[in-house]
C-alpha positions, 0 to 999 in steps of 0.5 A, a space after each residue: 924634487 924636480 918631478 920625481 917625487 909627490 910630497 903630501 903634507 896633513 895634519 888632524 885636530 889643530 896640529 894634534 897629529 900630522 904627517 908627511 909623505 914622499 911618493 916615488 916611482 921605484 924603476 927597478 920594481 915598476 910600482 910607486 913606493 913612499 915614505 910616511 912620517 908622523 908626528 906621533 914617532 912612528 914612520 912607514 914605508 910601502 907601495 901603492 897599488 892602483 885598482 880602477 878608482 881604488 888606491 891600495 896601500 901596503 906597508 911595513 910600520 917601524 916605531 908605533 908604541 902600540 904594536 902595529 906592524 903593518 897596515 893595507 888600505 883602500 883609499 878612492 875619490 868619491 863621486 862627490 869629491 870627497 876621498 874615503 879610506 878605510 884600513 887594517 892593522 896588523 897589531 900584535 901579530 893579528 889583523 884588525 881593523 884600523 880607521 875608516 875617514 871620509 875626507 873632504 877639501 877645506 878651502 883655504 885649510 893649511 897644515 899646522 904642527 905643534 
């Protein structure tokens, strides 16, 4: 998009899940924002925080058949190259905790959707 968008492309479990996000600058509130769609039917939209080495994310679920509502992570790049997020869940109007992964680069690895 020219420079002005981060597309992140993923997908877990030969296809069995995916996603695609779009990261922009929003001028107007001064933060990165992005939209998140899943193959599971529910998609996000949030903004991005930068703590030091920390990545914080903040967003509003619209879609998810389990309740969730909205969801803040951390995520950081670890010394060793690997990426940790861990996250919580505000499910049925009460907070939880979500997922923790610890992601690491598989060469040569492409996304692949069923």
């Amino acid at each position: 998009l020219n420079g002005q968008a981060v597309r992140i492309v993923h997908s877990v479990g030969d296809g069995d899940y995916g996603g695609e996000t779009i990261i922009v600058w929003n001028a107007k509130s001064e933060r990165l924002e992005y939209h998140y769609f899943t193959t599971a039917g529910f998609l996000t939209h949030g903004n991005i925080t930068i703590e030091g080495n920390k990545m914080i994310t903040h967003e509003v679920v619209t879609g998810n058949q389990n309740g969730v509502t909205e969801v803040k992570g951390t995520t950081e790049i670890l010394p060793n190259g690997r990426m940790h997020s861990k996250a919580r869940y505000l499910k049925n109007g009460q907070w939880v905790d979500g997922h923790e992964v610890t992601y690491e680069v598989t060469p040569g690895a492409e996304p692949v959707f069923k």
